[in-house]
N, C-alpha and C positions, 0 to 999 in steps of 0.2 A: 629794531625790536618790533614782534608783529602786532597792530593795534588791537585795541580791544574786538572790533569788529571783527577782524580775521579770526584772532582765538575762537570767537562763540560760532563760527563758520564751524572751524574746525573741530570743535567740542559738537557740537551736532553731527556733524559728516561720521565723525568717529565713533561715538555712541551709536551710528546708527548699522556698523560696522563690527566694532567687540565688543568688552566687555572684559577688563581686568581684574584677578585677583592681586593683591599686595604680594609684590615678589616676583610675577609672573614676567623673570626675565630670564635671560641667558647670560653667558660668558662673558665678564667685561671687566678689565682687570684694569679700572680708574685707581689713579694714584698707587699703582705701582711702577716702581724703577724698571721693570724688569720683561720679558713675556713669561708666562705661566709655561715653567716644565718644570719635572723631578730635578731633584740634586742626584740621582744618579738613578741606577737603570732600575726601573719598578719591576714589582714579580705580581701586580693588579694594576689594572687599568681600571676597574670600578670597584664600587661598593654597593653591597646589599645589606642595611641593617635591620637588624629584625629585633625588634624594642617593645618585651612584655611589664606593659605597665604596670606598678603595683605590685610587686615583690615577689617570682615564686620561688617556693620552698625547696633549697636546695636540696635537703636532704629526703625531702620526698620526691627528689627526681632523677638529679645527677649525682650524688653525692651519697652513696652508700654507708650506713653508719650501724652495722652488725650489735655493736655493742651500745646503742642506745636503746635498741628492742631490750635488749637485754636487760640492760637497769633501769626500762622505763619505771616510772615511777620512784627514781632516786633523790632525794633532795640533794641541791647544789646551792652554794654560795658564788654568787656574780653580783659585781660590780658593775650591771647593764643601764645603758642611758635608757632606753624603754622602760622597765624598771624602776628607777630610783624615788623615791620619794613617791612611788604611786601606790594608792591604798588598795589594800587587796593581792598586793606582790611581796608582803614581808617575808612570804615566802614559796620558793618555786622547785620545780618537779620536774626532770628528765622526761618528754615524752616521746614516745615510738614517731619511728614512720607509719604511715594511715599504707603506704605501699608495697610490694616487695619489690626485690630488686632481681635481673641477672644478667650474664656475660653476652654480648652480643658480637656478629664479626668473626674476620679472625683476629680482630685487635682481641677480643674479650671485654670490654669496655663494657662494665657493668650501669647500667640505666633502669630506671622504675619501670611498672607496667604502666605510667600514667603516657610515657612518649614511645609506644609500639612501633610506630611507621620511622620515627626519629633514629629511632635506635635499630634501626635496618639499617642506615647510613653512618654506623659511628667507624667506619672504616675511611671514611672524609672525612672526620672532625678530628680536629687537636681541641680536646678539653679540658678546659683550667678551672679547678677543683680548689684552687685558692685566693678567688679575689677579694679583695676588702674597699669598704667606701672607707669616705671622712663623715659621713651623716645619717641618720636613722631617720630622719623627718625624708616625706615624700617627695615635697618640692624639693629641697635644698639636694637628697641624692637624684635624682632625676636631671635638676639644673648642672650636678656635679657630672653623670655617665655623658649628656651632652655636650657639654662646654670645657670642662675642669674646673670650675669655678663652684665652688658650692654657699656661696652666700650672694655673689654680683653677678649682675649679665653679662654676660661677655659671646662672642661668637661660637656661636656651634661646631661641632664637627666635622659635619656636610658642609658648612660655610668656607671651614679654613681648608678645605679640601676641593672645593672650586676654587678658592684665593690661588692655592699652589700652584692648581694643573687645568684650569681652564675645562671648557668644554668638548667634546668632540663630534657637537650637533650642534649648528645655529640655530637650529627651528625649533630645540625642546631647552627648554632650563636643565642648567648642569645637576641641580640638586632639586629633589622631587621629595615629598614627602606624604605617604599614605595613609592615613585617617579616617575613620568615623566618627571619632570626638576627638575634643582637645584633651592631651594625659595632662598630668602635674608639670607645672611651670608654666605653663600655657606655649602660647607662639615663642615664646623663649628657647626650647627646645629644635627649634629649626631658624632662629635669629640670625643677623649676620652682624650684631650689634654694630661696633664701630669700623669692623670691614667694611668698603663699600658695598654699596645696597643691592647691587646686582648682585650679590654670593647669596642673600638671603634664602630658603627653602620658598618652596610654591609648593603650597597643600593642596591635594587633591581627594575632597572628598568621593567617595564610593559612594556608587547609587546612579541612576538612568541616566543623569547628565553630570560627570565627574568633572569636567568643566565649564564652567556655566557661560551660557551666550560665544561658545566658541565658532557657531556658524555665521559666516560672511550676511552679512542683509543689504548689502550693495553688491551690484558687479566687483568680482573680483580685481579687471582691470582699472575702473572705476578707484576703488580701494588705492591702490598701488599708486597714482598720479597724484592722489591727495597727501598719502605717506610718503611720497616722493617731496612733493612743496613743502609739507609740512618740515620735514626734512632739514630741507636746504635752509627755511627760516629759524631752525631750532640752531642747528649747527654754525649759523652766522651769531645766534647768541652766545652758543658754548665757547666762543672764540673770545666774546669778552668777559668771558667767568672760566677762564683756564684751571682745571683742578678740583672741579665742582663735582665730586662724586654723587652726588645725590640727581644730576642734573644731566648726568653721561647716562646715569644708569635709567633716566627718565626715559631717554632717546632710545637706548636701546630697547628698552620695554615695548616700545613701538612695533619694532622690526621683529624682536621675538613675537610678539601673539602675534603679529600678519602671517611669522611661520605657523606656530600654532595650529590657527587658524587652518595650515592645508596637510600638518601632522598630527595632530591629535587627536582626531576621530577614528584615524587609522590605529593610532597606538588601543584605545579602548574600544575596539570592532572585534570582539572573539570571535564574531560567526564564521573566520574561516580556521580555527584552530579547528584539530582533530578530534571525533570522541574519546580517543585513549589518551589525548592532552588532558581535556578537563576531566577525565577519569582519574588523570595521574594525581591531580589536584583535589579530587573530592568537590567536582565544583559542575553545577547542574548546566544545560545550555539555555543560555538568555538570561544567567544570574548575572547581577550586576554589583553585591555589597559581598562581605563578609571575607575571613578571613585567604579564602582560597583565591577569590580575586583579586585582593591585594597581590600574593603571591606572581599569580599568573602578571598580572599588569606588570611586576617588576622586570617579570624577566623580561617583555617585550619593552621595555623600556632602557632598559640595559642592552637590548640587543640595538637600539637605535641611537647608541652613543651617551645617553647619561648616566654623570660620573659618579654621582652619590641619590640611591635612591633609599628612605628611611620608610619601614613598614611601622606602623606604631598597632601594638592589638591591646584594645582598653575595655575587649569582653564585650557581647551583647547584650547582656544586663550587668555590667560591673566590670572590676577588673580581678588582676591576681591579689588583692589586699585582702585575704582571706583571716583577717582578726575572728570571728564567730565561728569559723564553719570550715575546716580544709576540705570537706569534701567540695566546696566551691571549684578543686584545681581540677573536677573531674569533665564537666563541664568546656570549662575555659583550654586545657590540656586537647582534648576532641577536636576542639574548634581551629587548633592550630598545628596541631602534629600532623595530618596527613599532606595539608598542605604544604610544609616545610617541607617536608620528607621529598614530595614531588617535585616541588623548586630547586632542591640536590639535584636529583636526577636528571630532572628534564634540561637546567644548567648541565650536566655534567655528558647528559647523550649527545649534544650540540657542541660541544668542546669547550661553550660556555666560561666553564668551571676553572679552565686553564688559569684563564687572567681575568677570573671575579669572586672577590673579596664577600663568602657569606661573615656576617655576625652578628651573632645572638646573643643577647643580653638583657637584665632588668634591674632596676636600682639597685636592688638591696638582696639579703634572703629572709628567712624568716626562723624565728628563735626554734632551737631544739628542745625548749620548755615550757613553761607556762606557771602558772601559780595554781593550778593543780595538775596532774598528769593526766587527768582526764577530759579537761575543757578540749572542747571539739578544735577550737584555732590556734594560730602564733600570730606571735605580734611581729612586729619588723626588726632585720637583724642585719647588721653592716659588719658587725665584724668577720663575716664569712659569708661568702653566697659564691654561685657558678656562672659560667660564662662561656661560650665557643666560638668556634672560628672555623669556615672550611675554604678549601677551594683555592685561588692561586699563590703561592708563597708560603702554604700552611704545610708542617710536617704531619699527613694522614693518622689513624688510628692511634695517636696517643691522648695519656691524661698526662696533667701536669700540675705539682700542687697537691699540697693535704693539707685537708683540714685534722683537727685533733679526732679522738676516738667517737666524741660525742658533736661533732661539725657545731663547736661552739667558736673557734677560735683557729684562725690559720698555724697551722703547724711544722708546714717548710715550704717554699716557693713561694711567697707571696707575694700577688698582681697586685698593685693598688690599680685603681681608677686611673691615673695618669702614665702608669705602666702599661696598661691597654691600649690608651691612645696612641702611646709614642710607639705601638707595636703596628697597628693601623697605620699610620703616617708611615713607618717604614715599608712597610708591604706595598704601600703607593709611591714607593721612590722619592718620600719624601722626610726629611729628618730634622727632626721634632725641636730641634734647639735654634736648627736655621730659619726654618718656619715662621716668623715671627713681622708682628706691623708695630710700626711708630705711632703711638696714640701719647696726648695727654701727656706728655715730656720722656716719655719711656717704652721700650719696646716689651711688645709683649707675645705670646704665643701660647696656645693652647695646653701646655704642660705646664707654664707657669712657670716656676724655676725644679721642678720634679721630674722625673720619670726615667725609666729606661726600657729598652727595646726587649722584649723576652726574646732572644735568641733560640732558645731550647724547643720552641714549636716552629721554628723555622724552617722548610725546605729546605 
């Protein structure tokens, strides 16, 4: 074991070297039996999740509802958890869309005016018009869209998604996660709880330096002789702690930032993209935050082998929890529609699109009522909200799923939350029941004991 001496050598030389965020590893599949492949042949090689915090309103977007215009202002009886015993909701009122709607494509796939650029592209989306959570509270759906667990931590979805399939870049972490703030549930939402610690997500916030202290401050050869000793005395340790997840993925964490380190300035270097790239994007030259960059980062990030990249948008002042004010979705909708719309494409002109997993999604949706018909907001709504998918494995231009007439209540097709997942897991050649780690005397796996595969948007 190396003595005290050598560590603080080492912790010197090193610090003076990187500089790690928590997570900041790659592919390393400790304590598993097995090496990381699909159970059978995948129709995506990665994923692109694109996760709007904070609830938007399904039926002021994707989810057309002719006859709530109609009876806005009707009073209804619901038995809603938002609702219940709250004063000032004894009693509630049908209200409108604040948007119109119309067919776009040749699918026809009717979308709001609030997603203009989005709904250029509804001829790549399979749109599921009937998902349902288990929770109305923020955190607990949010921890639910991530993990499946909607009361306990358990690993993410990015997590069990490097568990299965490993990396197909040393130098970058398999799962990446895009941020300006933390949404609901905090680092939870990209955790690898009881997986080993190498699956964890590495957040990369936006802005001039998206990772901090990534440049070498030693010779690079330099660098390498000392990751090289260090090395060799870590690995003489790991020999007498066989199984030590926490302590493999320590080592590796090493080796990835040293890659890091000569990939990831490359990855967030726009200046040789083209002007009609970040045109496609809505995204100025020399920007460095916001939603368009995220975008763009992905795909360059996906083009260099990582296998689960998470965009989270939590608004530049806010997010979509638009209780007070739905014009709030005008704003927030702006900020992220044209971007998307480019990221289809510009995946899609590169062949990209073939074998990468878009999906779009946000906890919950948001009530088609209120406690008068006229209050400007909606509160939160699980029994119904929308969801899509495009790109490899996806069957193009459909919807799937109804909600009732009033998008109060799913009405045939309905996705739960862990139906999504095991649809995602399939589309990655990987299936959702095999899936599964020995924790805690019991196996366990991202579905839980639920879910099945929606077949019907399937390629």
């Amino acid at each position: 074991m190396p003595s005290p001496l050598h560590r603080r050598a080492f912790l010197r030389s090193f610090a003076a070297g990187s500089s790690l965020f928590p997570g900041l590893v790659s592919e390393l599949l400790a304590s598993s039996s097995s090496s990381p492949s699909p159970h059978f042949k995948p129709k995506a090689k990665r994923v692109i999740f694109l996760f709007m915090s904070g609830g938007v309103s399904h039926v002021d977007t994707w989810d057309p509802k002719p006859k709530l215009t109609a009876d806005h202002g009707k009073e209804v009886k619901l038995d809603h958890p938002e609702i219940e015993n709250r004063p000032g909701y004894e009693r509630i009122f049908l209200k409108r869309p604040g948007w119109s709607f119309k067919p776009h494509g040749q699918s026809g796939t009717e979308v709001s005016e609030l997603f203009p650029h989005t709904a250029s592209c509804v001829d790549d989306i399979a749109l599921i018009r009937s998902m349902h959570s288990s929770h109305s509270n923020h955190y607990n759906a949010t921890l639910g869209m991530h993990t499946g667990s909607f009361a306990f931590a358990r690993p993410s979805l990015g997590s069990w998604v490097s568990y299965g399939l490993g990396s197909e870049n040393a130098n970058l972490p398999s799962f990446i996660v895009l941020a300006p703030k933390t949404p609901y549930a905090g680092s939870q939402v990209w955790a690898s709880d009881f997986l080993p610690a190498a699956h964890q997500g590495t957040l990369v916030i936006p802005g001039s330096e998206p990772v901090a202290n990534i440049a070498p401050r030693i010779p690079v050869p330099q660098q390498q002789r000392e990751l090289a000793a260090l090395a060799a005395l870590n690995r003489s340790h790991l020999a007498q702690h066989p199984g030590d997840s926490v302590l493999e993925a320590r080592l590796r964490s090493f080796e990835t930032a040293f890659g890091m380190q000569m990939e990831v300035p490359d990855v967030f270097d726009f200046s040789k993209e083209s002007d009609a790239t970040l045109s496609l994007y809505g995204l100025q030259r020399g920007q460095s935050s916001g939603f368009a960059w995220q975008c763009l980062a992905a795909r360059r990030l996906v083009e260099r082998g990582v296998r689960f990249v998470e965009l989270i948008d939590t608004g530049s002042s806010g997010n979509w929890d638009s209780h007070g004010n739905m014009q709030e979705h005008v704003p927030l909708a702006r900020n992220v529609d044209q971007p998307i719309a480019g990221l289809l494409r510009d995946l899609k002109s590169r062949g990209l699109l073939d074998d990468t997993l878009v999906v779009w999604t946000t906890e919950f949706g948001r009530t088609p009522f209120n406690n008068t018909p006229d209050n400007p907001g909606r509160e939160h709504h699980n029994w119904a909200f929308s969801s899509w998918l495009a790109g490899a494995g996806v069957k193009p231009g459909i919807t799937y799923g109804q909600t009732d007439d009033y998008g109060v209540r799913v009405a045939s097709n309905g996705v739960h939350v862990h139906d999504f997942h095991a649809t995602i897991l399939h589309l990655m050649g990987l299936n959702h029941e095999r899936l599964t780690f020995h924790h805690s005397g019991r196996d366990y796996r991202l579905t839980d004991v639920h879910g099945d595969v929606v077949k019907a948007i399937l390629a």
